[in-house]
TIVO-2410 file (N, C-alpha, C; in nm, 3 decimals):
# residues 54
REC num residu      c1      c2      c3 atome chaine
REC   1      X  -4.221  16.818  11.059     N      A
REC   1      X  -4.309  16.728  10.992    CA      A
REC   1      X  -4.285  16.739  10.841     C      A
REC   2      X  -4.269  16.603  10.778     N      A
REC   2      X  -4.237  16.588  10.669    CA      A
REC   2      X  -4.415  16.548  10.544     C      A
REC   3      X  -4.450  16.676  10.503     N      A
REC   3      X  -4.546  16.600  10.385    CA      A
REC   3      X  -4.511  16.558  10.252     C      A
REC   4      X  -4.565  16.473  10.223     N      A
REC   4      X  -4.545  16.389  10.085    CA      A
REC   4      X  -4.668  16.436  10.009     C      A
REC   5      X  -4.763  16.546   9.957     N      A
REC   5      X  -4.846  16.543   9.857    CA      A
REC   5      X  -4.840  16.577   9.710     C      A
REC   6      X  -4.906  16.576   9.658     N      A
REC   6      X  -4.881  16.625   9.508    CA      A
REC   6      X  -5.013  16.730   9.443     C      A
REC   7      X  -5.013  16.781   9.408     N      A
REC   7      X  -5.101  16.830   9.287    CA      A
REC   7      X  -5.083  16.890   9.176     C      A
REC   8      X  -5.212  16.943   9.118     N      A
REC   8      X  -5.235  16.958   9.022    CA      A
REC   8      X  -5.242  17.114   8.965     C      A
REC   9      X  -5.182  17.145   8.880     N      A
REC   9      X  -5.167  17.289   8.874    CA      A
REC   9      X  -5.202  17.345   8.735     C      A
REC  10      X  -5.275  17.418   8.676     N      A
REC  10      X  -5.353  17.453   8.580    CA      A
REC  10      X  -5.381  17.578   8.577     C      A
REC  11      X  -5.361  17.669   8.463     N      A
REC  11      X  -5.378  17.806   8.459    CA      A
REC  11      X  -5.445  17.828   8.267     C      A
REC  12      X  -5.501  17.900   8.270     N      A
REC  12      X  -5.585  17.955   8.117    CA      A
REC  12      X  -5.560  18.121   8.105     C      A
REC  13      X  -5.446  18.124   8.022     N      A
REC  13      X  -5.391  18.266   7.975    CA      A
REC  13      X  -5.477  18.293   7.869     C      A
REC  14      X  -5.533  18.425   7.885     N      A
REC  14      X  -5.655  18.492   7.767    CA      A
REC  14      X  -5.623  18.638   7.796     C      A
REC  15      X  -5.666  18.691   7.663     N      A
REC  15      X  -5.636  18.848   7.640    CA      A
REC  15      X  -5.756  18.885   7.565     C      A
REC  16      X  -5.910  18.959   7.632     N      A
REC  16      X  -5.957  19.000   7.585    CA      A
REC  16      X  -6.054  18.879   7.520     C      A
REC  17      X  -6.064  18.748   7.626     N      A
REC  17      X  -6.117  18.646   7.657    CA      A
REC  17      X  -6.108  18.537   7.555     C      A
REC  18      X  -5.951  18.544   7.432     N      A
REC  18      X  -5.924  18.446   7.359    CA      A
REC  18      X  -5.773  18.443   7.428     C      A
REC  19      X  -5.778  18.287   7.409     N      A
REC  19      X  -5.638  18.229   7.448    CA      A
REC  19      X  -5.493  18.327   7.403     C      A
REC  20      X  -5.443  18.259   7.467     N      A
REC  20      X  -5.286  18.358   7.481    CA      A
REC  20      X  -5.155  18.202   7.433     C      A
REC  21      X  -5.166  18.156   7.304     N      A
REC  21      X  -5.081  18.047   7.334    CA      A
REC  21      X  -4.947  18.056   7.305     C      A
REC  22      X  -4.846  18.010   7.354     N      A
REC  22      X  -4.737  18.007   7.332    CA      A
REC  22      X  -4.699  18.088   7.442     C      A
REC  23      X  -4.743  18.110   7.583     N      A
REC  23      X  -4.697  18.204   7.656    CA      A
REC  23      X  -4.649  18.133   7.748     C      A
REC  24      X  -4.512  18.187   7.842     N      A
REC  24      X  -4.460  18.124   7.958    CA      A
REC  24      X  -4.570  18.128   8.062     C      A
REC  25      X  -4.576  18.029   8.157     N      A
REC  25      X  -4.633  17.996   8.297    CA      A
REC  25      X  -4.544  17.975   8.392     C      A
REC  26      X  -4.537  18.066   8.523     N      A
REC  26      X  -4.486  18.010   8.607    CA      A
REC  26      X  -4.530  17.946   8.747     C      A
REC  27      X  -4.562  17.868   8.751     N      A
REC  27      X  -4.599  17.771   8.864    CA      A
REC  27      X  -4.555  17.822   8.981     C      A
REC  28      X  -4.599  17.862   9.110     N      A
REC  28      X  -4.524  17.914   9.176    CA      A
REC  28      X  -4.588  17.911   9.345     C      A
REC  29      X  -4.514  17.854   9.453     N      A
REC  29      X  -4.516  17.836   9.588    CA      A
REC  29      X  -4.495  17.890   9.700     C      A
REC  30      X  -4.558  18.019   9.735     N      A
REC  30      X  -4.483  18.114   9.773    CA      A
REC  30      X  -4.411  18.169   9.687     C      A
REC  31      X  -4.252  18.233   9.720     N      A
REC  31      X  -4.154  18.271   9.646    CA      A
REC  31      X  -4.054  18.135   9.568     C      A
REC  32      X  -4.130  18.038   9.566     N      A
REC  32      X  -4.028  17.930   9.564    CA      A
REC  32      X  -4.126  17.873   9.423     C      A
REC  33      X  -4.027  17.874   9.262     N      A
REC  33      X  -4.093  17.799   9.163    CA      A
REC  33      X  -4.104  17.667   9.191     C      A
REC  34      X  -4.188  17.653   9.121     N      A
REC  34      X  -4.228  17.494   9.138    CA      A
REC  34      X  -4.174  17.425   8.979     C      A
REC  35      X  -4.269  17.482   8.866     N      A
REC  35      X  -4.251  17.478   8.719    CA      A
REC  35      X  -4.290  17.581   8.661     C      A
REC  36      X  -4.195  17.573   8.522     N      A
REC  36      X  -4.230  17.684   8.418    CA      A
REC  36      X  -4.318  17.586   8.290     C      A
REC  37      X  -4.414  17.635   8.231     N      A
REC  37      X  -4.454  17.574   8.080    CA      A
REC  37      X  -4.505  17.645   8.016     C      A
REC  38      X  -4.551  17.593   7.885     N      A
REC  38      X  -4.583  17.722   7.850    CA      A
REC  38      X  -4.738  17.686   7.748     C      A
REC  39      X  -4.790  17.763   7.734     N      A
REC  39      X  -4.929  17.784   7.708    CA      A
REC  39      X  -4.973  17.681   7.593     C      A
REC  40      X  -5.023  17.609   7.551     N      A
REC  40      X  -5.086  17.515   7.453    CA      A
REC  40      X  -5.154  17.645   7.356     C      A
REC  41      X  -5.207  17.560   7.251     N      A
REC  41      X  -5.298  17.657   7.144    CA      A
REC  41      X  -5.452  17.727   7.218     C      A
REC  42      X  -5.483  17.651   7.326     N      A
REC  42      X  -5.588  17.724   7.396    CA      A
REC  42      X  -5.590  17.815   7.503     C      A
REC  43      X  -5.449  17.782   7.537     N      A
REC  43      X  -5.392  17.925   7.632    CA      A
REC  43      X  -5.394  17.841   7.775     C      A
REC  44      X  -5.362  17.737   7.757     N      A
REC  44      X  -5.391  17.601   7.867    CA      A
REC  44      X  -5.262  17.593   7.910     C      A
REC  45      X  -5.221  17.577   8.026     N      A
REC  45      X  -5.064  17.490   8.101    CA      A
REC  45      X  -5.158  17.418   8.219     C      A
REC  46      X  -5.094  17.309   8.210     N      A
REC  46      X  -5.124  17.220   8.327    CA      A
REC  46      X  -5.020  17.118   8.397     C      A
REC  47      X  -5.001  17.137   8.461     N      A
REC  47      X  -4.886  16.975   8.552    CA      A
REC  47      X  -4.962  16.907   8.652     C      A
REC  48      X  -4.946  16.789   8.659     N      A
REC  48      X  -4.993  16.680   8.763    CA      A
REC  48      X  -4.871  16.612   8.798     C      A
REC  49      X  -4.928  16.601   8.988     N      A
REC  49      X  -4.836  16.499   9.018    CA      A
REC  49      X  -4.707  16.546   9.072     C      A
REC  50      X  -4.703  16.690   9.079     N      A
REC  50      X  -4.566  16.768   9.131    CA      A
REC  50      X  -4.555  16.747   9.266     C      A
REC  51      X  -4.456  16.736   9.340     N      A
REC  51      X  -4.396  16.667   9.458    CA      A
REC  51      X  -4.312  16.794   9.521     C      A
REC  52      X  -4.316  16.861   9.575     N      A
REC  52      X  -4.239  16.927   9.728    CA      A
REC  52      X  -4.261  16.871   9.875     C      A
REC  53      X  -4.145  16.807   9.855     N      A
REC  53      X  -4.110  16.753  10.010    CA      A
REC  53      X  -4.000  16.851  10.042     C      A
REC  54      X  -4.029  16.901  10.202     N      A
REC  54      X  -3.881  16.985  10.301    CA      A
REC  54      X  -3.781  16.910  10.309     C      A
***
């Protein structure tokens, strides 16, 4: 069976409960990356809309 969905993936890096910006994110599916990004000035990464089909 083949799925077609997408979502939304969002993480908030903080150290000592202020943002962490400029830091890598790795998005990740199991052992299998999805995306890397990297932290905004609030310690924010987000992607929409990411697609894994088998």
């Amino acid at each position: 069976m083949n799925l077609n969905a997408s979502a939304t993936l969002t993480d908030t890096t903080t150290s000592s409960s202020r943002p962490l910006a400029g830091q890598t994110v790795t998005f990740a599916v199991g052992d299998d990356t999805i995306r890397h990004d990297t932290a905004d000035s609030h310690g924010m990464a987000s992607r929409s809309g990411l697609r894994r089909v088998p």
